[in-house]
PyMOL Python script that loads the backbone (N, CA, C, O; Angstrom):
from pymol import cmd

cmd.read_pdbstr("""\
ATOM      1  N   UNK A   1      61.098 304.562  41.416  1.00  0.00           N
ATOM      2  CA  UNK A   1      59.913 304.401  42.246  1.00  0.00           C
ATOM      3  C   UNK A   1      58.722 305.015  41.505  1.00  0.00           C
ATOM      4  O   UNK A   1      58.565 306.150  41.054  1.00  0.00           O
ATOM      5  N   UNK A   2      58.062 304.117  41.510  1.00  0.00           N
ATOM      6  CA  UNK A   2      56.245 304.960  40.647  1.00  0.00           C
ATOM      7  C   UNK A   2      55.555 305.562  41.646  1.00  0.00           C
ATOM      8  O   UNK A   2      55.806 305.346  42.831  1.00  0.00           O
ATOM      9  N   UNK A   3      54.475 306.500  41.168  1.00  0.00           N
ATOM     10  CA  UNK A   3      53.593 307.281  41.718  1.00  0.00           C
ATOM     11  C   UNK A   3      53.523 306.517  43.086  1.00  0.00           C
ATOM     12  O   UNK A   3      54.057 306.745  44.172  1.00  0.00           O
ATOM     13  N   UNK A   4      52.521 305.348  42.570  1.00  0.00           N
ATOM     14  CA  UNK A   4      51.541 304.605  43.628  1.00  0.00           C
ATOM     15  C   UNK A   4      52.696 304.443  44.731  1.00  0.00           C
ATOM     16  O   UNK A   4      52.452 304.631  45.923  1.00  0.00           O
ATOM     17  N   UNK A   5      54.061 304.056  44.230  1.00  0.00           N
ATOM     18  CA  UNK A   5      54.759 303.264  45.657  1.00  0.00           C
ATOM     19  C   UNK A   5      54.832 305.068  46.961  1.00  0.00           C
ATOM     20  O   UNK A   5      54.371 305.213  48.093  1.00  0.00           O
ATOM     21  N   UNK A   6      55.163 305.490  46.579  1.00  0.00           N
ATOM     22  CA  UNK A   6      55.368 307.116  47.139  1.00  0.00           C
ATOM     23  C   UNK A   6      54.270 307.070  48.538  1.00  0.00           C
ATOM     24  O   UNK A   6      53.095 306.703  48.493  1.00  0.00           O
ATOM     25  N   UNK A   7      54.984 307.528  49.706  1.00  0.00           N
ATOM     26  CA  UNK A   7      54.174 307.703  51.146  1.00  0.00           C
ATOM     27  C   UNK A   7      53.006 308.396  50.575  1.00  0.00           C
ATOM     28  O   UNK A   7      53.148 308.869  49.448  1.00  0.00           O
ATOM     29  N   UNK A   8      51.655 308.559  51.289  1.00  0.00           N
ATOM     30  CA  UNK A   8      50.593 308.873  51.376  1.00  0.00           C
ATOM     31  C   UNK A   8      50.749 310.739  51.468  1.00  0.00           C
ATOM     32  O   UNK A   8      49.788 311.405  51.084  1.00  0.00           O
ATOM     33  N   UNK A   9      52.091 311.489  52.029  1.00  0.00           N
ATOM     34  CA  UNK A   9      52.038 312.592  52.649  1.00  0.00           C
ATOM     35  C   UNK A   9      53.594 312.513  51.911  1.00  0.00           C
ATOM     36  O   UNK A   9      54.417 311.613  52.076  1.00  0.00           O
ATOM     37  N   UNK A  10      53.778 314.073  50.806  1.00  0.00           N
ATOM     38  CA  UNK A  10      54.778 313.951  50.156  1.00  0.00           C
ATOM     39  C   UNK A  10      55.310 315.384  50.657  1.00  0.00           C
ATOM     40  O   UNK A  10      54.571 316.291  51.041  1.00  0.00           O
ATOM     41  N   UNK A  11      57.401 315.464  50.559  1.00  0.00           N
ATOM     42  CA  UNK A  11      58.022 316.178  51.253  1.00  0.00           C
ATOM     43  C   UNK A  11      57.985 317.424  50.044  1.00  0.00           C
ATOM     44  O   UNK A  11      57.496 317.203  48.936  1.00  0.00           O
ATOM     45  N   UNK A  12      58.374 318.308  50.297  1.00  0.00           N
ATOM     46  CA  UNK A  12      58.743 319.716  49.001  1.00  0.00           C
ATOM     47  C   UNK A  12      59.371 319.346  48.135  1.00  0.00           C
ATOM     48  O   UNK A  12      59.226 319.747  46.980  1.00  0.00           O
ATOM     49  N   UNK A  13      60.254 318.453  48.520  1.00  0.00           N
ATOM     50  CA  UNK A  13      61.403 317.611  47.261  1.00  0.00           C
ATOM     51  C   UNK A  13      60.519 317.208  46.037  1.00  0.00           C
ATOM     52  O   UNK A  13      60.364 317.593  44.878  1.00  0.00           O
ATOM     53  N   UNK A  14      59.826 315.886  47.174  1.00  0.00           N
ATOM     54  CA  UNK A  14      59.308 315.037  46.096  1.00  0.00           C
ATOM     55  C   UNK A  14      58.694 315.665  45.125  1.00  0.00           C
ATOM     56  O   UNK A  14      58.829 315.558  43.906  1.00  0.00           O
ATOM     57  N   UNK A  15      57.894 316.436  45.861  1.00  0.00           N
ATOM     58  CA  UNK A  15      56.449 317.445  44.903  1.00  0.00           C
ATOM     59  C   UNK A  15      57.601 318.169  43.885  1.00  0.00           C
ATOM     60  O   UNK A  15      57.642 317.957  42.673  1.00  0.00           O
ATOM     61  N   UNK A  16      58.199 318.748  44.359  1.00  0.00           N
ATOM     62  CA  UNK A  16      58.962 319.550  43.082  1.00  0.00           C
ATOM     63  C   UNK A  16      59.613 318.954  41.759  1.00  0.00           C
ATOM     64  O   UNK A  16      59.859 319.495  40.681  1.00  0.00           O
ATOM     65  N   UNK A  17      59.820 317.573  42.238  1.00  0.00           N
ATOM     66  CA  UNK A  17      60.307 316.314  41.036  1.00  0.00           C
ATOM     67  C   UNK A  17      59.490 316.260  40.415  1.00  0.00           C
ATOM     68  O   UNK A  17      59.613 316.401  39.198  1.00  0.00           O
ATOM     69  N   UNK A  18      58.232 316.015  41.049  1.00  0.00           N
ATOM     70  CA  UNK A  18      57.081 315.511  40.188  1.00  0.00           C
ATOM     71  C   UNK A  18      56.274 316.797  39.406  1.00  0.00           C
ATOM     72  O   UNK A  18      55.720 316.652  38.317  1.00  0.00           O
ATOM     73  N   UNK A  19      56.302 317.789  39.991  1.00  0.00           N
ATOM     74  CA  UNK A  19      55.550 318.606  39.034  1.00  0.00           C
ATOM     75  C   UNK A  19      56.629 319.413  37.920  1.00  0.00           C
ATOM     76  O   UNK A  19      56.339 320.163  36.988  1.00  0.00           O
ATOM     77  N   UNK A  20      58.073 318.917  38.437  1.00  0.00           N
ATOM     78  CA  UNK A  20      59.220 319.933  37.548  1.00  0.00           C
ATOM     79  C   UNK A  20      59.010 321.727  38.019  1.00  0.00           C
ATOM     80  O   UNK A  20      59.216 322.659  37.241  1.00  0.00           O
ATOM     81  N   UNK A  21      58.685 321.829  39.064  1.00  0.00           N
ATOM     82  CA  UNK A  21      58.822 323.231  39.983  1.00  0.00           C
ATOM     83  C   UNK A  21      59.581 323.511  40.879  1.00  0.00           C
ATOM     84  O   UNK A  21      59.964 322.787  41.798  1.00  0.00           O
ATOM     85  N   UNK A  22      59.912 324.879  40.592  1.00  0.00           N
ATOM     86  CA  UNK A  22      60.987 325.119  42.078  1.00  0.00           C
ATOM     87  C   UNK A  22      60.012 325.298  43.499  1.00  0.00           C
ATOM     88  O   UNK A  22      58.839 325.640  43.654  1.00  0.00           O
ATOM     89  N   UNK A  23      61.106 324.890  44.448  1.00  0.00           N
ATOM     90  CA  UNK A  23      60.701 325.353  45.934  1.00  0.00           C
ATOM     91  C   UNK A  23      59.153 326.096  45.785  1.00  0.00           C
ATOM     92  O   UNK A  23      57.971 325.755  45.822  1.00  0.00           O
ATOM     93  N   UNK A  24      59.781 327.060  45.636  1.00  0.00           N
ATOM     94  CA  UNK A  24      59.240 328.514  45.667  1.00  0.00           C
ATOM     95  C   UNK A  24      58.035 328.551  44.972  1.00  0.00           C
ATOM     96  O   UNK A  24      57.207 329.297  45.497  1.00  0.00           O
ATOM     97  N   UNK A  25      57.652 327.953  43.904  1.00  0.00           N
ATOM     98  CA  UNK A  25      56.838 328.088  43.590  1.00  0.00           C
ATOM     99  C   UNK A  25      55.545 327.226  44.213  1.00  0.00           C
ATOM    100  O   UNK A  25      54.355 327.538  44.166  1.00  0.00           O
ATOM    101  N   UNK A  26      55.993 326.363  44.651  1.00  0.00           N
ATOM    102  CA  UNK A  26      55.106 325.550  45.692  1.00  0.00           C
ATOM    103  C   UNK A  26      54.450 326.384  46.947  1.00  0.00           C
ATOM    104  O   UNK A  26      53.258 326.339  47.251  1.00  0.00           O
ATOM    105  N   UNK A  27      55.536 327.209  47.663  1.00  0.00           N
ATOM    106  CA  UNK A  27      55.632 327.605  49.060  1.00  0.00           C
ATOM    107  C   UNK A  27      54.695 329.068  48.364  1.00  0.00           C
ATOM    108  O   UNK A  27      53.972 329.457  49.281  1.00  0.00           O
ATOM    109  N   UNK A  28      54.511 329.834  47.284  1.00  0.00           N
ATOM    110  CA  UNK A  28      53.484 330.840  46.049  1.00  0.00           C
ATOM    111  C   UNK A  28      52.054 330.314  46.158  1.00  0.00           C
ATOM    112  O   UNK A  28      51.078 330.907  46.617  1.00  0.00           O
ATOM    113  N   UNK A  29      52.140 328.813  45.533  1.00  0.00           N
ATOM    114  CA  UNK A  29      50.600 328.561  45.381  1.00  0.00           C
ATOM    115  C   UNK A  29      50.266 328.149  46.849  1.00  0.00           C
ATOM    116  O   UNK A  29      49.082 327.835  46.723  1.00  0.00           O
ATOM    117  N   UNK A  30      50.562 327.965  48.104  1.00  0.00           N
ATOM    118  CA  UNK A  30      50.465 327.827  48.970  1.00  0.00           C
ATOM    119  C   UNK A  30      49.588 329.132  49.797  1.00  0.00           C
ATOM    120  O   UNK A  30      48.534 329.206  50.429  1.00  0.00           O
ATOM    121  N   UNK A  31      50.458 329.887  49.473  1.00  0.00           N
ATOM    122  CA  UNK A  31      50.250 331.720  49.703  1.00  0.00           C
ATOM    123  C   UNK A  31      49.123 332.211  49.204  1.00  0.00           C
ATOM    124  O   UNK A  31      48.381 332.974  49.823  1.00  0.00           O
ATOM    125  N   UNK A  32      48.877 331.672  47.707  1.00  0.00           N
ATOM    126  CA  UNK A  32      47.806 331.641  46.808  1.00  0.00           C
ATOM    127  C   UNK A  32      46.225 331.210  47.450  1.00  0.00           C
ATOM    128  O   UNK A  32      45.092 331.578  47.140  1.00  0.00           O
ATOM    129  N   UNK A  33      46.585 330.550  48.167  1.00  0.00           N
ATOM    130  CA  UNK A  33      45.568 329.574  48.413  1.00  0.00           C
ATOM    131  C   UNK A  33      45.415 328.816  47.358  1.00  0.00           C
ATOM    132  O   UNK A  33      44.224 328.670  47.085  1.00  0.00           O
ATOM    133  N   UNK A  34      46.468 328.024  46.330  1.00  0.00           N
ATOM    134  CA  UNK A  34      46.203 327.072  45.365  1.00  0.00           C
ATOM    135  C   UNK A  34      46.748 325.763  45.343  1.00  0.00           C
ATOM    136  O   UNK A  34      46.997 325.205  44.274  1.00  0.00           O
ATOM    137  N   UNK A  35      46.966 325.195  46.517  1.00  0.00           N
ATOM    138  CA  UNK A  35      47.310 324.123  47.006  1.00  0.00           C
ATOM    139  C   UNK A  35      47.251 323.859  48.614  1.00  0.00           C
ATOM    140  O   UNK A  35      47.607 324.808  49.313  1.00  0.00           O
ATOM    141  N   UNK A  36      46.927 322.921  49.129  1.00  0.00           N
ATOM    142  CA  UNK A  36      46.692 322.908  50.671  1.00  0.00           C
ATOM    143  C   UNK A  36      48.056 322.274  51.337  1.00  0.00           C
ATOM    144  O   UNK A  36      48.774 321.396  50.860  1.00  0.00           O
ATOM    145  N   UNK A  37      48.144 322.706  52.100  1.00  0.00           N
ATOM    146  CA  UNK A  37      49.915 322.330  52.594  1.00  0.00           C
ATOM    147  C   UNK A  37      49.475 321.635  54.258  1.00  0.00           C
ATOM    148  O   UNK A  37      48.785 322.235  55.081  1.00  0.00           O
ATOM    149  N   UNK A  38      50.116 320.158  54.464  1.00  0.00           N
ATOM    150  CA  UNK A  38      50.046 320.262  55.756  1.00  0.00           C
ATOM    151  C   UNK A  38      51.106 320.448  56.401  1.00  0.00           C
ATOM    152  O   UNK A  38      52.023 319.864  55.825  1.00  0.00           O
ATOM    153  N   UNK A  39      51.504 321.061  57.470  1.00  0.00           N
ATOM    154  CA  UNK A  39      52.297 321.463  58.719  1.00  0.00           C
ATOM    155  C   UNK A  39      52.487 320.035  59.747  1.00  0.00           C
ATOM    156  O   UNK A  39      51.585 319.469  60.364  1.00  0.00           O
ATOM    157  N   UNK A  40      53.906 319.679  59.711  1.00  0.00           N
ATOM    158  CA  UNK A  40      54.049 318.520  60.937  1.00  0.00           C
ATOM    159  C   UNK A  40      55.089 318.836  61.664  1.00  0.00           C
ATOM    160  O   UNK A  40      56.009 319.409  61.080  1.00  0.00           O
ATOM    161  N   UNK A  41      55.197 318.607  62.837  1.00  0.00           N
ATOM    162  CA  UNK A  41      56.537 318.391  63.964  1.00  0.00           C
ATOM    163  C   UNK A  41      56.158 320.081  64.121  1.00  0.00           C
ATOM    164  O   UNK A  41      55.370 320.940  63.727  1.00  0.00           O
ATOM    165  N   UNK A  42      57.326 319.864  64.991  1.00  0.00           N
ATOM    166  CA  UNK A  42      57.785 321.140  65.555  1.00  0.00           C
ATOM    167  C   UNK A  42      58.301 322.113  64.464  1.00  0.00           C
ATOM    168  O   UNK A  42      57.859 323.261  64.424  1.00  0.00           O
ATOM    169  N   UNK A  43      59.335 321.626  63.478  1.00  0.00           N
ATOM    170  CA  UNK A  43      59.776 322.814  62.601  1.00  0.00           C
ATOM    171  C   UNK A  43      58.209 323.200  61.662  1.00  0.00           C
ATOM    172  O   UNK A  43      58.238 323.934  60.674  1.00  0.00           O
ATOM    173  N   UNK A  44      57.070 322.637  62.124  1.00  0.00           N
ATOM    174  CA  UNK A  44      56.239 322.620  60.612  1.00  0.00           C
ATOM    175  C   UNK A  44      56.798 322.480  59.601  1.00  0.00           C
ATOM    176  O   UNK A  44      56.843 323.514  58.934  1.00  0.00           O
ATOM    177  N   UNK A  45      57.356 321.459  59.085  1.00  0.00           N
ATOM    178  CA  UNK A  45      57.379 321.310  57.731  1.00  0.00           C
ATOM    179  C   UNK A  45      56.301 320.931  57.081  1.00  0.00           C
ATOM    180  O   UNK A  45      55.181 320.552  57.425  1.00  0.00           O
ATOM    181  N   UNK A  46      57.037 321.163  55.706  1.00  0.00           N
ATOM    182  CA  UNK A  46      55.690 321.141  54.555  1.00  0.00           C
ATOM    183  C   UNK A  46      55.433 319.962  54.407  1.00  0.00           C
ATOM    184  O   UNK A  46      56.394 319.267  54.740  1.00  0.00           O
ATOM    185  N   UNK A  47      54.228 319.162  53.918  1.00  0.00           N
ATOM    186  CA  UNK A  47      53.409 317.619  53.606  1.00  0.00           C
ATOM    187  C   UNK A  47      52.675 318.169  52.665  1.00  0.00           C
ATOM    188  O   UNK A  47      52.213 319.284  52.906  1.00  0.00           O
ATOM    189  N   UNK A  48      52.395 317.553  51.412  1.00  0.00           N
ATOM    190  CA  UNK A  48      51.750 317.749  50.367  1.00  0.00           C
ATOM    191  C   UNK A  48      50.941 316.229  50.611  1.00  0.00           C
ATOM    192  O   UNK A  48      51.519 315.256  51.096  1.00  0.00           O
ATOM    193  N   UNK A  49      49.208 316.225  50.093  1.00  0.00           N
ATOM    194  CA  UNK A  49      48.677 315.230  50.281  1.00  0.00           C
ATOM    195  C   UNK A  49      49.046 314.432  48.770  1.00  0.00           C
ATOM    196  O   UNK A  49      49.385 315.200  47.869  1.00  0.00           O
ATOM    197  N   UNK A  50      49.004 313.008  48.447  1.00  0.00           N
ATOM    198  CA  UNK A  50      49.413 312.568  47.091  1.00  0.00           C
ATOM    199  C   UNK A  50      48.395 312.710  46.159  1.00  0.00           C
ATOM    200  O   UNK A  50      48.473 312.955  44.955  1.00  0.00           O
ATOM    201  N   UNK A  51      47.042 312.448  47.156  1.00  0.00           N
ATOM    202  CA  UNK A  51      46.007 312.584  46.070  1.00  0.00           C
ATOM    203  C   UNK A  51      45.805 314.053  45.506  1.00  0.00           C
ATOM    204  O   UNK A  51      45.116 314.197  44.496  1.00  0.00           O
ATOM    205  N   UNK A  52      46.392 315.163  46.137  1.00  0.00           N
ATOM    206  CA  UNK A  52      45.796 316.080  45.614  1.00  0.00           C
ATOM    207  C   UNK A  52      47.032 316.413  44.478  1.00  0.00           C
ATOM    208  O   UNK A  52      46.685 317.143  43.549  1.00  0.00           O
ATOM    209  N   UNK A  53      48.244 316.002  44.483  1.00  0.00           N
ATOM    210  CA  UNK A  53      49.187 316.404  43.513  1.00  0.00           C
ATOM    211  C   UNK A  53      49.395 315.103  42.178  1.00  0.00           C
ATOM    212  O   UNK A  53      50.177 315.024  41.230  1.00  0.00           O
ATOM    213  N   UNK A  54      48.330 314.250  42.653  1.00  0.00           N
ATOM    214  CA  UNK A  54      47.780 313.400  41.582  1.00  0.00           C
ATOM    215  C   UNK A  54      46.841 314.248  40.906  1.00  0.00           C
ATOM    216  O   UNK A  54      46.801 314.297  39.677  1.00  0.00           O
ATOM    217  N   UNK A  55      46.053 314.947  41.678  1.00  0.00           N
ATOM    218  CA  UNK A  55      44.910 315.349  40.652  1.00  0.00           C
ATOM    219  C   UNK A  55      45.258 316.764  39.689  1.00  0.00           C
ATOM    220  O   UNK A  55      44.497 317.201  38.826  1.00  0.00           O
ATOM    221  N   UNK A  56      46.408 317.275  40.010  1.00  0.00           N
ATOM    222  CA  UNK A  56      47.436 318.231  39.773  1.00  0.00           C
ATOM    223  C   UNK A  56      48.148 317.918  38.421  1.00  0.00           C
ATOM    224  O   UNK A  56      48.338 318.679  37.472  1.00  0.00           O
ATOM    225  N   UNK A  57      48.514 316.526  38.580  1.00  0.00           N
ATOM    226  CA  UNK A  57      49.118 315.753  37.413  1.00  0.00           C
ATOM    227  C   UNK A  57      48.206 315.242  36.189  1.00  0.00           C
ATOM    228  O   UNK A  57      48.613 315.226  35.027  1.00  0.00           O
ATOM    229  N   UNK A  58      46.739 314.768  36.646  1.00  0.00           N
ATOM    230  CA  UNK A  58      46.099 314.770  35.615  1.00  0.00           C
ATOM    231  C   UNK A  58      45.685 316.043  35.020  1.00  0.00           C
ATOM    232  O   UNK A  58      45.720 315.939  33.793  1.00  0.00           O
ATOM    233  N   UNK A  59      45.209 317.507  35.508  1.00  0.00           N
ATOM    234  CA  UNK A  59      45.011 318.118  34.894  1.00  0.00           C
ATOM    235  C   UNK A  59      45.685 318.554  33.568  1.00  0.00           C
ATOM    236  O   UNK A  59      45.188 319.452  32.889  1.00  0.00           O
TER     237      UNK A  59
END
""", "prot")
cmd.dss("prot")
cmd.show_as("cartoon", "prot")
cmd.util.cbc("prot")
cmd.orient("prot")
């Protein structure tokens, strides 16, 4: 599956495939204030927006 096909709102998994990072280091820059995380459902889970871990990838 390429970038573009990927939902609009990506899970911790995905993001961690794509940047080659653990968990943890996601759930860090989060803490950081160096990535914006959205919160859904009841458990809040994590949503990463695509465009912003696109712009993550070009840097």
């Amino acid at each position: 599956m390429s970038f573009d096909e990927l939902p609009e709102l990506l899970t911790i998994r995905e993001v961690t495939h794509l940047l080659h990072v653990h968990p943890n280091t996601l759930r860090n820059w989060e803490k950081e204030g160096l990535i914006d995380v959205l919160r859904i459902g009841p458990r809040r889970d994590r949503r990463y927006e695509k465009q912003v871990i696109r712009k993550m990838l070009n840097q």
